[in-house]
Residue frames as a rotation matrix with the C-alpha (Angstrom) as fourth column:
UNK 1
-0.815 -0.468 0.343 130.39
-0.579 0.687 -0.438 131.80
-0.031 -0.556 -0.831 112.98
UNK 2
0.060 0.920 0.386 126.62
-0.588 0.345 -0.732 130.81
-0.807 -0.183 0.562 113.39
UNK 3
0.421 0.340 -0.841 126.93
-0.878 -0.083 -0.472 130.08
-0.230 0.937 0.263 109.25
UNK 4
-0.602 -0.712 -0.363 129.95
-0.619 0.703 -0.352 127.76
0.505 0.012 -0.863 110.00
UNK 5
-0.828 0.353 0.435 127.90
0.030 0.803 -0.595 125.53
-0.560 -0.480 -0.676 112.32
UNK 6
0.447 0.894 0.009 124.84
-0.542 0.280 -0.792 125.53
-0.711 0.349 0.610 110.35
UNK 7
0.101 -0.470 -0.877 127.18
-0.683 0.608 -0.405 123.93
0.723 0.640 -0.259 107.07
UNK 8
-0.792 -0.508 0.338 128.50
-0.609 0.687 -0.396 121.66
-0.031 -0.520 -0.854 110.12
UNK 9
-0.556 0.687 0.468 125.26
-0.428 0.246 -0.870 120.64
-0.713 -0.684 0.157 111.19
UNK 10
0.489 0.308 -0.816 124.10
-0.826 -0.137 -0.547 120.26
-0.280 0.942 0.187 107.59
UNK 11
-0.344 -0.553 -0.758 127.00
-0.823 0.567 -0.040 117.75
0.452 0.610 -0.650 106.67
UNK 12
-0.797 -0.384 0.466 126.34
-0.602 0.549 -0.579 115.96
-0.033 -0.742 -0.669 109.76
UNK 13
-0.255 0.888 0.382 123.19
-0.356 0.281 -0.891 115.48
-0.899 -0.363 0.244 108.57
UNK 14
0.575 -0.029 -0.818 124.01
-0.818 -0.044 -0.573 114.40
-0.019 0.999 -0.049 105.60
UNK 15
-0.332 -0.807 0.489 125.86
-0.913 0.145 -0.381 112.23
0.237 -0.573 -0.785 106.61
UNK 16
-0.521 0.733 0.437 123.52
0.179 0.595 -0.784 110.22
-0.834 -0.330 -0.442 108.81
UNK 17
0.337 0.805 -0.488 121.19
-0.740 -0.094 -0.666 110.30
-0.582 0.586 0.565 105.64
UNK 18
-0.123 -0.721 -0.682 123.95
-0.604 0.599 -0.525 108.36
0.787 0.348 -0.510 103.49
UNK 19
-0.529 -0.018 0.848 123.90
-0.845 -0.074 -0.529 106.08
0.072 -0.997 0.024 106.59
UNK 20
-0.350 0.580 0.735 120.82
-0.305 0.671 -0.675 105.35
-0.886 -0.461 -0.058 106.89
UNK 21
0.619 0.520 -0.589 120.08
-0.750 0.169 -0.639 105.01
-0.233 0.837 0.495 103.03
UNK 22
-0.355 -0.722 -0.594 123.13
-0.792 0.570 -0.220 102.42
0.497 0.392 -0.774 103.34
UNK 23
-0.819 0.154 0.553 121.54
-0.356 0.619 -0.700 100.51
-0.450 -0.770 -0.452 105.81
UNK 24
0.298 0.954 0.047 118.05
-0.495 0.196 -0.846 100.59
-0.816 0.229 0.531 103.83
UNK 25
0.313 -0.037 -0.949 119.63
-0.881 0.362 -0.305 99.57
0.355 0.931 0.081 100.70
UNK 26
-0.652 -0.645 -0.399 121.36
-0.519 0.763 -0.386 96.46
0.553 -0.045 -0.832 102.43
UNK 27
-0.478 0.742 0.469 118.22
-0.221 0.415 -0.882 95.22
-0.850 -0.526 -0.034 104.50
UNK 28
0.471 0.742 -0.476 116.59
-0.845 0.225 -0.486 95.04
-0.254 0.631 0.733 100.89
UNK 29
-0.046 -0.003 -0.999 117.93
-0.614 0.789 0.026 92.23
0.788 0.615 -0.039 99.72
UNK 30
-0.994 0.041 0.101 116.91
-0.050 0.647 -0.760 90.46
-0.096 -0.761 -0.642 102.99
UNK 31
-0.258 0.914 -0.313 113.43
-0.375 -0.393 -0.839 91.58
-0.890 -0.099 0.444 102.36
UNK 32
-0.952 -0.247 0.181 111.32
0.084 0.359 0.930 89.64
-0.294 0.900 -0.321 99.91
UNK 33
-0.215 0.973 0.083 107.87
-0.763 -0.114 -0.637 89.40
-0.610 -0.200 0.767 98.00
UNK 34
-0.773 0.309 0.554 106.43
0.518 0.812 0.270 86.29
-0.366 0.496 -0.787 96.10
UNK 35
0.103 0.982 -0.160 103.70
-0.794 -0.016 -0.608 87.10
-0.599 0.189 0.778 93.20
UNK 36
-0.408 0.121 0.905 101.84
0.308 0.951 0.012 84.56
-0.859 0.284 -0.426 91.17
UNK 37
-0.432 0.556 -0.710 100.78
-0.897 -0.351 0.270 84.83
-0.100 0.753 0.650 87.82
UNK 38
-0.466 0.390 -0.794 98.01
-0.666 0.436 0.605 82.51
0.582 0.811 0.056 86.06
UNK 39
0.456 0.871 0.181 96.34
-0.680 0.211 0.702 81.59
0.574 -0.443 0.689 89.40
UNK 40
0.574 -0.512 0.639 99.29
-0.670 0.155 0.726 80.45
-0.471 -0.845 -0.255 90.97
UNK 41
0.971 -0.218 0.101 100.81
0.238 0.926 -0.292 78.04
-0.030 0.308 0.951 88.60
UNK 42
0.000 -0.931 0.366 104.08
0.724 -0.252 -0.642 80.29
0.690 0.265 0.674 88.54
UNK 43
0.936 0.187 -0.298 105.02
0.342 -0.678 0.650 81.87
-0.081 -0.711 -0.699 91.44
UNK 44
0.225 -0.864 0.451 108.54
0.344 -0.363 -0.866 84.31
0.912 0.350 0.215 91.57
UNK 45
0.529 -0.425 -0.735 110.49
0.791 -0.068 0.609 85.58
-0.309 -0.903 0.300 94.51
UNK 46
0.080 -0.801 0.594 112.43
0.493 -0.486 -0.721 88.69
0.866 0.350 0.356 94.37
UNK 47
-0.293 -0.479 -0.828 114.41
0.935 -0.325 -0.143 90.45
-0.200 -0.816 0.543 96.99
UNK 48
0.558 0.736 -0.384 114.34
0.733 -0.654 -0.188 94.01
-0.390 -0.176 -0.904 97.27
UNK 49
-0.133 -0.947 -0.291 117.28
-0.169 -0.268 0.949 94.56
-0.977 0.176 -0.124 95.40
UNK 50
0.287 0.394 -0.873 115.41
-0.880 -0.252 -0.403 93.43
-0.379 0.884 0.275 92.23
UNK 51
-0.700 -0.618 -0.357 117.07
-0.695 0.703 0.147 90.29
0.161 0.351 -0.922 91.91
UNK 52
0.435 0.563 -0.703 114.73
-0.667 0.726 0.169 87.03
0.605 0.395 0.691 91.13
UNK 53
-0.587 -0.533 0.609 115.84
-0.798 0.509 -0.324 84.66
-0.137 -0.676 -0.724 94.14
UNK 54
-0.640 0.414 0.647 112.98
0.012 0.847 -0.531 81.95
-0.768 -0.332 -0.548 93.19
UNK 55
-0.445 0.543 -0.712 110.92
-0.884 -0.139 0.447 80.54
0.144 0.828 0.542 90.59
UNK 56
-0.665 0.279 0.693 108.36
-0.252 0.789 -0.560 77.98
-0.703 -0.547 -0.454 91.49
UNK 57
-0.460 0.743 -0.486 106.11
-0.888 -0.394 0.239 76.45
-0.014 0.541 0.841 88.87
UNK 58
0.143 0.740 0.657 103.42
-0.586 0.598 -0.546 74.05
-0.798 -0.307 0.519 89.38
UNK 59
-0.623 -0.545 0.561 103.70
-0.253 0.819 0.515 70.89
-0.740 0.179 -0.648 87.26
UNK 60
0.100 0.930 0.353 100.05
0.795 0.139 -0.591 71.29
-0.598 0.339 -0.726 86.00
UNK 61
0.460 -0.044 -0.887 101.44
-0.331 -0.935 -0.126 74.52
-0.824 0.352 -0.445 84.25
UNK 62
-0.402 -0.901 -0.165 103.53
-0.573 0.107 0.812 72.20
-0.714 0.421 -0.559 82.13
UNK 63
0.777 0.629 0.000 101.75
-0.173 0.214 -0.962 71.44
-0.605 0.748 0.275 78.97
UNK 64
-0.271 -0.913 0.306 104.56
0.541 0.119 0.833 69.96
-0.796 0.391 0.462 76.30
UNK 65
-0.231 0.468 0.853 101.81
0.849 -0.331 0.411 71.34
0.475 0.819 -0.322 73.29
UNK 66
0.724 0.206 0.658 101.52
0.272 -0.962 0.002 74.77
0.634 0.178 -0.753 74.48
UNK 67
-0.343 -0.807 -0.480 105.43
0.934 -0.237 -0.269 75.80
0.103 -0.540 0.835 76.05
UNK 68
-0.629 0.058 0.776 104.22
0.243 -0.933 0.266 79.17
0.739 0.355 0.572 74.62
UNK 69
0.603 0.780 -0.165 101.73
0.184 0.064 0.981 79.29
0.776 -0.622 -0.105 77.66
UNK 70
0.690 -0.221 -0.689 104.25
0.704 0.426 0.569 78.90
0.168 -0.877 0.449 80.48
UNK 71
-0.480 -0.812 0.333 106.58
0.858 -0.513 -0.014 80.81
0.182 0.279 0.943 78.91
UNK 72
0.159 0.695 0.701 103.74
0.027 -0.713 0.701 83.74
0.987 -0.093 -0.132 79.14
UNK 73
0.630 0.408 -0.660 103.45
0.504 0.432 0.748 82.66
0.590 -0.804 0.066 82.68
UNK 74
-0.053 -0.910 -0.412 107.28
0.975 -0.136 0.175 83.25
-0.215 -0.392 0.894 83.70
UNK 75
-0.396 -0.274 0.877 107.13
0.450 -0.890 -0.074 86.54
0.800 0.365 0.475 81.99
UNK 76
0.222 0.683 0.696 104.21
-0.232 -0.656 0.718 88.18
0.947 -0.321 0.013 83.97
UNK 77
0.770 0.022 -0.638 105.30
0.494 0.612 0.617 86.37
0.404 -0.790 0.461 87.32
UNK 78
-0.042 -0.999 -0.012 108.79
0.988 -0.040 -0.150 87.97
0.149 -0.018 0.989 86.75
UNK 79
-0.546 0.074 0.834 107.42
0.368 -0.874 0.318 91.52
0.752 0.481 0.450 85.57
UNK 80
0.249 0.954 0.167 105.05
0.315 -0.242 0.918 91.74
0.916 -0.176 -0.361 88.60
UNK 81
0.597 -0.627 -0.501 107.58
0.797 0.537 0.278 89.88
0.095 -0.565 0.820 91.06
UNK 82
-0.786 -0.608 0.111 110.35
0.608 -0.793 -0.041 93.30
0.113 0.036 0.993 89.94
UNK 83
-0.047 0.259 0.965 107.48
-0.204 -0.948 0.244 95.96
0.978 -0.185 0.098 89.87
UNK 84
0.745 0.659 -0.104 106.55
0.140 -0.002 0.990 94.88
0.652 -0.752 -0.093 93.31
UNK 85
0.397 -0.728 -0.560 110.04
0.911 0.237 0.337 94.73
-0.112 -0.644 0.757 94.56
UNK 86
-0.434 -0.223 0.873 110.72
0.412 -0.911 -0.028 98.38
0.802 0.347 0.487 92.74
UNK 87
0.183 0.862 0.472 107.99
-0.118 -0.457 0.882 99.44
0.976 -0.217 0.018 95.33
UNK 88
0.933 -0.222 -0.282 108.92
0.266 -0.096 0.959 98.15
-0.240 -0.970 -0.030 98.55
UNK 89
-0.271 -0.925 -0.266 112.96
0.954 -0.296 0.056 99.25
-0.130 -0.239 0.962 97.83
UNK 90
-0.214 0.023 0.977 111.28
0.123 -0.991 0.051 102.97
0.969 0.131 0.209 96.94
UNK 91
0.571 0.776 -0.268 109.46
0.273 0.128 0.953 102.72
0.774 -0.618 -0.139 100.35
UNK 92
0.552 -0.525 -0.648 112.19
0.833 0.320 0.451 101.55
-0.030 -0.789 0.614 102.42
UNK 93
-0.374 -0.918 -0.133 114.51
0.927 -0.370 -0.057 104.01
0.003 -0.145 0.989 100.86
UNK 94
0.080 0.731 0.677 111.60
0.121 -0.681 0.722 107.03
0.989 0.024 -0.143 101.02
UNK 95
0.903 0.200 -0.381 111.57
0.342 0.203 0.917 106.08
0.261 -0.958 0.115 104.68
UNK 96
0.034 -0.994 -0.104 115.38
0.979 0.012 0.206 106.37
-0.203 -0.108 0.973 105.15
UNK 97
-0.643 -0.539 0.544 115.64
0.693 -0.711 0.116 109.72
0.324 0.452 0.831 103.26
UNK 98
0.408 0.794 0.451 112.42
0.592 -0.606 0.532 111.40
0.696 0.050 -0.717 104.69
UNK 99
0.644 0.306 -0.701 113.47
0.658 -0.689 0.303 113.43
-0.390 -0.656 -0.646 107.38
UNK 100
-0.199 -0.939 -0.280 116.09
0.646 -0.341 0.683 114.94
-0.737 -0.045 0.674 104.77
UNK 101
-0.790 0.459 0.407 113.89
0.412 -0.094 0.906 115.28
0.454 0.884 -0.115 101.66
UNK 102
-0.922 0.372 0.105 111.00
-0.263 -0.405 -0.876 117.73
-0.283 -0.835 0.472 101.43
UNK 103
-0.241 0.961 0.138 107.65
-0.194 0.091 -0.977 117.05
-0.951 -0.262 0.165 101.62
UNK 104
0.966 0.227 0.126 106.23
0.011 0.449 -0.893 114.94
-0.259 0.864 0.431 98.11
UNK 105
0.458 -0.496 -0.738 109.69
-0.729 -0.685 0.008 114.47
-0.509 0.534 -0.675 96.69
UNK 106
0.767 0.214 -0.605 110.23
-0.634 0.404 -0.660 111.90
0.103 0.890 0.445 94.67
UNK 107
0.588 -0.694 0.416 113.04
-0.303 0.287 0.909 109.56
-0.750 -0.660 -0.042 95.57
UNK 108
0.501 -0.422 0.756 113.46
0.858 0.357 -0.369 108.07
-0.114 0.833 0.541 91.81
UNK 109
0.962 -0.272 -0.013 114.80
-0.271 -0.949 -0.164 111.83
0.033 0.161 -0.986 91.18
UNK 110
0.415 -0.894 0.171 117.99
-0.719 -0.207 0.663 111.09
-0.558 -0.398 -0.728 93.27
UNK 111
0.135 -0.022 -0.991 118.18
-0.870 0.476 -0.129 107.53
0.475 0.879 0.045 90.91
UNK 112
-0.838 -0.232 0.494 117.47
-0.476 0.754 -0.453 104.96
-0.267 -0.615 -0.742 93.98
């Protein structure tokens, strides 16, 4: 009998893990971060969902002889903009899963 409530107690907690890792995943895309690349002339937005919600680019960044510049610009702005958002949605969803997960475990494992 004990064995039967410990599986119970187990789902139930499971459960509430699934839960709260639904709740973290849906607060991320409320949650944003803004980097700049080239000293601010290009700045990006992204949510925590990975998604690019803003591109801002200074006017002084716009050179018609060197596109190949700006274009550089957008890249790294974009690439920084997603690693940083990769980071706070592991966080959030590290937080969410910790009291289920043990001690150092990797969240990317589970593929979140």
């Amino acid at each position: 009998m004990s064995d039967n409530m410990n599986m119970a107690d187990m789902f139930g907690k499971m459960m509430d893990m699934q839960r709260k890792m639904t709740e973290a995943q849906d607060a991320l895309g409320e949650k944003t971060i803004t980097s700049e690349a080239g000293g601010g002339m290009v700045k990006v937005t992204a949510n925590g969902l990975q998604r690019v919600t803003s591109i801002k680019i200074d006017p002084d960044a716009i050179d018609p002889s060197d596109i190949e510049l700006l274009e550089d610009l957008i890249i790294a702005g974009v690439n920084k903009a997603l690693g940083e958002a990769a980071n706070l949605a592991k966080g959030e969803m590290s937080k969410a899963a910790g009291s289920m997960l043990p001690p150092g475990f990797d969240i990317s494992q589970l593929g979140l």
